[in-house]
N, C-alpha and C positions, 0 to 999 in steps of 0.2 A: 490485681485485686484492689488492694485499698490505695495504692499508690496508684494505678489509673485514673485516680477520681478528679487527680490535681494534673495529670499530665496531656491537659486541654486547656486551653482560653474560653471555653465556652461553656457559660454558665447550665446551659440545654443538658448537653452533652454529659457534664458533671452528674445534675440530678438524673439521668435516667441512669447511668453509673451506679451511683448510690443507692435507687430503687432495686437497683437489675442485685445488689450487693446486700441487701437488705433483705428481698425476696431468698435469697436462699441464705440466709443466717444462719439456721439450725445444722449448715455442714461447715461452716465459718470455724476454723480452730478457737478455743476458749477463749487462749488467750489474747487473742483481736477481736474475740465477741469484746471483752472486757473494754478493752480500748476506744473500739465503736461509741459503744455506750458509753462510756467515764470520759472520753477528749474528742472525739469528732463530732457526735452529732452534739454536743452544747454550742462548739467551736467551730461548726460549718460557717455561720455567716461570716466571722472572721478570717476564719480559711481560706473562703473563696471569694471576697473582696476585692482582691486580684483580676477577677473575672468579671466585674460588676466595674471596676474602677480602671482606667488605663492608665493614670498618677500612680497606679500603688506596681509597686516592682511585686515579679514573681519570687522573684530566688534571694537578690541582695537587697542590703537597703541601705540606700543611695546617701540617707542623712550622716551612716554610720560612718560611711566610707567615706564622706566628706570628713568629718573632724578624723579621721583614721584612728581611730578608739576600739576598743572592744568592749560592749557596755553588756550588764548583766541582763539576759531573756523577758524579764521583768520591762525595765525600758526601751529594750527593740519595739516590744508589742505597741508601746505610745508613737514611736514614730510613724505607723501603718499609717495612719490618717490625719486630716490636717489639724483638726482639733487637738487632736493628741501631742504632734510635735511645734506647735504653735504655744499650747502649755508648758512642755518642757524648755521651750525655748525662752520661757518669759520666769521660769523659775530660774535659768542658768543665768538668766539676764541679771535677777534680782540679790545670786548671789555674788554676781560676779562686782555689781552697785555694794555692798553693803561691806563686801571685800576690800574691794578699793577705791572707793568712794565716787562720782561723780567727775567726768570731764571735766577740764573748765573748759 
């Protein structure tokens, strides 16, 4: 059902997924209508980024697993994209300068 929708690389595939899953809504249990409508469809394009991007990992994320951290859900999301983890990396940069000051 709603986990099919991600268990493709192909973005085609997905949306007619989601149509074929939309179409019959009104036998969809409540509480995944709920879900549907409150986190997936805002957070499709997000979601399926994956499938549009071959940089972006489907299951882990490769930045996390480099520094071996475990960082709160909030931050994982900035790493998806290059913008995102290009920002993070320049705010850790910046604290990391202010912390202990400049090379010589």
């Amino acid at each position: 059902m709603v986990k099919d929708l991600f268990r493709t690389g192909d973005l085609q595939v997905a949306q007619e997924r989601l149509e074929r899953l939309l179409d019959d809504y009104d036998n969809v249990p409540r509480v995944l209508r709920g879900f549907i409508t409150g986190k997936l469809l805002p957070d499709l394009e997000r979601l399926t980024l994956f499938m549009r991007d071959g940089l972006v990992s489907k299951t882990t994320n490769p930045v996390e697993n480099y520094y071996r951290q475990t960082d709160p859900e909030s931050t994982k999301k900035r790493y998806r994209t290059s913008r995102g983890i290009l920002s993070y990396l320049a705010r850790k940069m910046a604290y990391w300068t202010a912390k202990f000051g400049r090379l010589p």
